[in-house]
C-alpha positions in Angstrom: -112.7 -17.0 -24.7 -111.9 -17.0 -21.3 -108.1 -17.7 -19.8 -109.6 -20.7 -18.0 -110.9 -22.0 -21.0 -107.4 -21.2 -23.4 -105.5 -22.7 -20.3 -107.7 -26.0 -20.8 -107.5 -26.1 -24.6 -103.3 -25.5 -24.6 -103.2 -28.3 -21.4 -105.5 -30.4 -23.8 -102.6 -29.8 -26.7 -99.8 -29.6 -24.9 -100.0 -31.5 -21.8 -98.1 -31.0 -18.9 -95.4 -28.5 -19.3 -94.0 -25.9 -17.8 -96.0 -22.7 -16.8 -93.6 -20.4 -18.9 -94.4 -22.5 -21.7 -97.6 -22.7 -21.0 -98.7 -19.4 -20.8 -96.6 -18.5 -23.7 -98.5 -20.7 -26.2 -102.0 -19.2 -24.4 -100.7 -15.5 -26.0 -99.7 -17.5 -29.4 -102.6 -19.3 -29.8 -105.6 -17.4 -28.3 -104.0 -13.6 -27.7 -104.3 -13.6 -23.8 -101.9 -12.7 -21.3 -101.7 -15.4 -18.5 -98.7 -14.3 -16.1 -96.5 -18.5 -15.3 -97.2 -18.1 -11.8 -101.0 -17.6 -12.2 -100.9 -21.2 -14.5 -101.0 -23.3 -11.1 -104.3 -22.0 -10.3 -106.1 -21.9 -13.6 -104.4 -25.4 -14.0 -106.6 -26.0 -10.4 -109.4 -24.9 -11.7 -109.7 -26.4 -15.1 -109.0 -29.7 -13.0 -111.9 -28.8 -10.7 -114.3 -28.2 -13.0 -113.2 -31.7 -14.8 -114.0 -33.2 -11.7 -117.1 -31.9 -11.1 -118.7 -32.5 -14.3 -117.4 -36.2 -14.0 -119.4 -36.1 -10.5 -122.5 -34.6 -11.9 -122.3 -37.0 -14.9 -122.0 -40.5 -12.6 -124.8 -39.0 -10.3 -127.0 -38.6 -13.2 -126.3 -41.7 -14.6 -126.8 -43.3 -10.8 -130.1 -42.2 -10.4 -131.6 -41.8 -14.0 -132.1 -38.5 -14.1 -131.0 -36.5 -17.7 -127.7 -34.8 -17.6 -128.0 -30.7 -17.1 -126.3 -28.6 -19.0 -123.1 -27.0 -17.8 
């Protein structure tokens, strides 16, 4: 698993917290080490990538076309 993906799942579990707590249950849960003030960014990122498969999906749906996979 990657961190991006442990920091999605605990944000999907948790919601918004604090990045101390957040990277804490990452190590509990799924055995990585996230350093707090690398959270921001991975938060950032999971956020992206939500918002670009939201894009992709409405395009698709827009125009006809099948979805691709991710």
């Amino acid at each position: 698993m990657t961190m991006l993906e442990a920091v999605r799942r605990a944000l999907a579990e948790l919601g918004e917290v604090s990045n101390e707590e957040l990277a804490a249950y990452v190590k509990r849960t799924f055995g990585l080490t996230v350093r707090p003030n690398f959270v921001p960014v991975l938060k950032a990122a999971v956020r992206d990538k939500e918002n670009l498969e939201a894009w992709r999906r409405r395009a698709a749906e827009a125009d006809g076309s099948p979805q691709s996979p991710s």
